[in-house]
N, C-alpha and C positions, 0 to 999 in steps of 0.2 A: 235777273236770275231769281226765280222765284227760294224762298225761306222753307224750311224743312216748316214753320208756320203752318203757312201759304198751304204746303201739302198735304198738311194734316186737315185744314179747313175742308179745302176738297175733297179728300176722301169720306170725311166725316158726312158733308151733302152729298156724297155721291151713294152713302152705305144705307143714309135714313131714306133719301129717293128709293133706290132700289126696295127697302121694306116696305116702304108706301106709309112708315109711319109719322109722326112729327116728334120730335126731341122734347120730354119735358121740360121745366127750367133747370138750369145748367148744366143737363147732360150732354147738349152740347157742345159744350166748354170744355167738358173733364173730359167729354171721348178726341178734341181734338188736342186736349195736353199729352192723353197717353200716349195716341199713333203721333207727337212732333217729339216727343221722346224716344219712341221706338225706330220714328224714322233719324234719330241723331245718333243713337245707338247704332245702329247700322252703319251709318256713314263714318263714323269714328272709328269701328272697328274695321270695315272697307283702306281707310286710311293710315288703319294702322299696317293692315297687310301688305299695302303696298308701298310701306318703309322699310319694311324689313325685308321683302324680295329687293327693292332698291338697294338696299343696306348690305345686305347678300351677294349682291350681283357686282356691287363697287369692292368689294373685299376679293371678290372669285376676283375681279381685274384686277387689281394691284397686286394681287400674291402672283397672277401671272404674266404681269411686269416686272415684277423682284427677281422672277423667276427668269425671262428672258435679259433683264440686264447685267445677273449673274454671268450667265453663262457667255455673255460677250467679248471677245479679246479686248473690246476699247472699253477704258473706264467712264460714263458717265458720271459729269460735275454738274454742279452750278453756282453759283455766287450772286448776291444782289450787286447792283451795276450804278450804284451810288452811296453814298456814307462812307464807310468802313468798307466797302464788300465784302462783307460777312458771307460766309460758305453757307447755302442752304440744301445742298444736295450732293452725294455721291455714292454713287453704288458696290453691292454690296462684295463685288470684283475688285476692288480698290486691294482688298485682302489678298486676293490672287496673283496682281499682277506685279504692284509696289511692295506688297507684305505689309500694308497698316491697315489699324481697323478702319470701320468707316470715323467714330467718334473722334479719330487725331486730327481729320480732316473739319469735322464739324464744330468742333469746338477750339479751334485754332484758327481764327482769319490770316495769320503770317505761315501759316503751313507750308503754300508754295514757294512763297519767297524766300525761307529758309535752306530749301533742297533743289534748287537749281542752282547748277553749276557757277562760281562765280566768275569764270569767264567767258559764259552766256549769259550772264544777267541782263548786264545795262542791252543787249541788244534784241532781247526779250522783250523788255518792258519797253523800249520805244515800236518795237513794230508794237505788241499791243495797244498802245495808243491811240493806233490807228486803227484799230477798232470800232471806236463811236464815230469816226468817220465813214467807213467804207460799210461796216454791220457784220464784218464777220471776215479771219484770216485764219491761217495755216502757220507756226513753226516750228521749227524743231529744235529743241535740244537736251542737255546732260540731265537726267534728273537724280538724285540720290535716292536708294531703296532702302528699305528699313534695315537693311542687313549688312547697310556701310557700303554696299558698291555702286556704282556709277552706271546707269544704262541709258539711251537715246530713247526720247519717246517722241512724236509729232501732238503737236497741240494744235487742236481746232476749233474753233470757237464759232459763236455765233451771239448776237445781242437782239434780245429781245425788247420792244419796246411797249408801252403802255398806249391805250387808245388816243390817248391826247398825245404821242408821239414822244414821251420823255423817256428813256432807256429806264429798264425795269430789273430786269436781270441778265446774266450770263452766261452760255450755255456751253459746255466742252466736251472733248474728249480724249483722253489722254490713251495713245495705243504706244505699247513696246515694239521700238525697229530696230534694238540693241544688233540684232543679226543681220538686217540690211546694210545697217554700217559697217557691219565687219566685213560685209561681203564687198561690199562699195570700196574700202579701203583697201582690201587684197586685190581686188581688181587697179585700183590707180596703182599699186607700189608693183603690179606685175609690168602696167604699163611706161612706167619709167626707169624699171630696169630694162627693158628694148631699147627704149631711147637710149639709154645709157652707152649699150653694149653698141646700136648701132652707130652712136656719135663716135666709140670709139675705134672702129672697125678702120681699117689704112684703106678699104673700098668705100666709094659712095654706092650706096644701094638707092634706088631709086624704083618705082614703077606707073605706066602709065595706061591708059584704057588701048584695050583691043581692038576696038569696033567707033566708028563714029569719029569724031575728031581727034581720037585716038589724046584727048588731054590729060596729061600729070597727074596722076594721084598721090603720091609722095616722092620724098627727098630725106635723105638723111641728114 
């Protein structure tokens, strides 16, 4: 690749060619220091323009990545995936859904392990385990909210590893299904009061298909 030099040389023989004249002594010299200056100048401020539309344009994206992972019911996390796992990310939803800032999370590696229910722990952290196995799982349970009460959330994970294949960091997302469970829940205790009423009924109720081999579909 030729030298901003190099450039200057050339246009310098290509400016005295064109006049038809010859350069005195060392006005050749000094005309090709000022055009490899002028041509450095140029390309400096060329380069600088195009850090600052770069610079611009990485800014325009992450204010509207802040802005899309705001507005998302699931909290984006992350955590490095070896040491300490130190918290390196979570968005700025985290406020909306659990009630803490994002800094409780950032500046506390035992964050999570403090506000998960303690009779979901231990079964927590063993499926997690299985993580750096499989590269990524789903599960759920109790987590506590800034505000002292207790709601379900699904934990999803993903691990990320480094080109030489050694886990790197941890990727999640914590959604609220505090109202699936409630509705999960009203549905099983509807369903076993039936059973209840019809275990205790002095009739067996029974029924069986209409059509076809006409087989059993329940028994009391």
């Amino acid at each position: 690749m030729a030298t901003a030099r190099k450039h200057a040389a050339n246009a310098t023989a290509a400016l005295y060619g064109l006049l038809g004249v010859s350069p005195g002594d060392g006005d050749a010299e000094r005309l090709i220091t000022v055009i490899e200056r002028t041509v450095e100048a140029a390309a400096a401020e060329r380069e600088g323009a195009y850090r600052r539309r770069a610079a611009k344009l990485q800014a325009t994206a992450q204010q509207h990545l802040a802005r899309l992972l705001g507005a998302s019911p699931a909290v984006i996390y992350s955590f490095d995936a070896t040491g300490d796992f130190a918290p390196t990310f979570v968005g700025e939803n985290l406020r909306d859904v659990l009630g803490y800032e994002p800094r409780e999370y950032l500046e506390n590696a035992d964050f999570w392990r403090r506000r998960v229910h303690p009779d979901d722990l231990a079964a927590v952290e063993a499926e997690a385990a299985r993580l750096f196995e499989k590269g990524r799982h789903t599960v759920e349970y109790r987590f506590l909210r800034k505000d002292g009460t207790w709601c379900w959330v699904n934990d999803e994970q993903r691990l990320v590893r480094r080109p030489d294949g050694e886990p790197a960091e941890v990727v999640g997302s914590w959604s609220d299904i505090t109202e699936r469970k409630r509705i999960e829940a009203e549905a099983a205790a509807a369903r076993d009061r039936v059973e209840h009423l019809l275990a205790s009924s002095p009739a067996v109720i029974y029924s069986f298909k209409a059509t076809g081999d006409f087989a059993p579909t329940f028994i009391s």
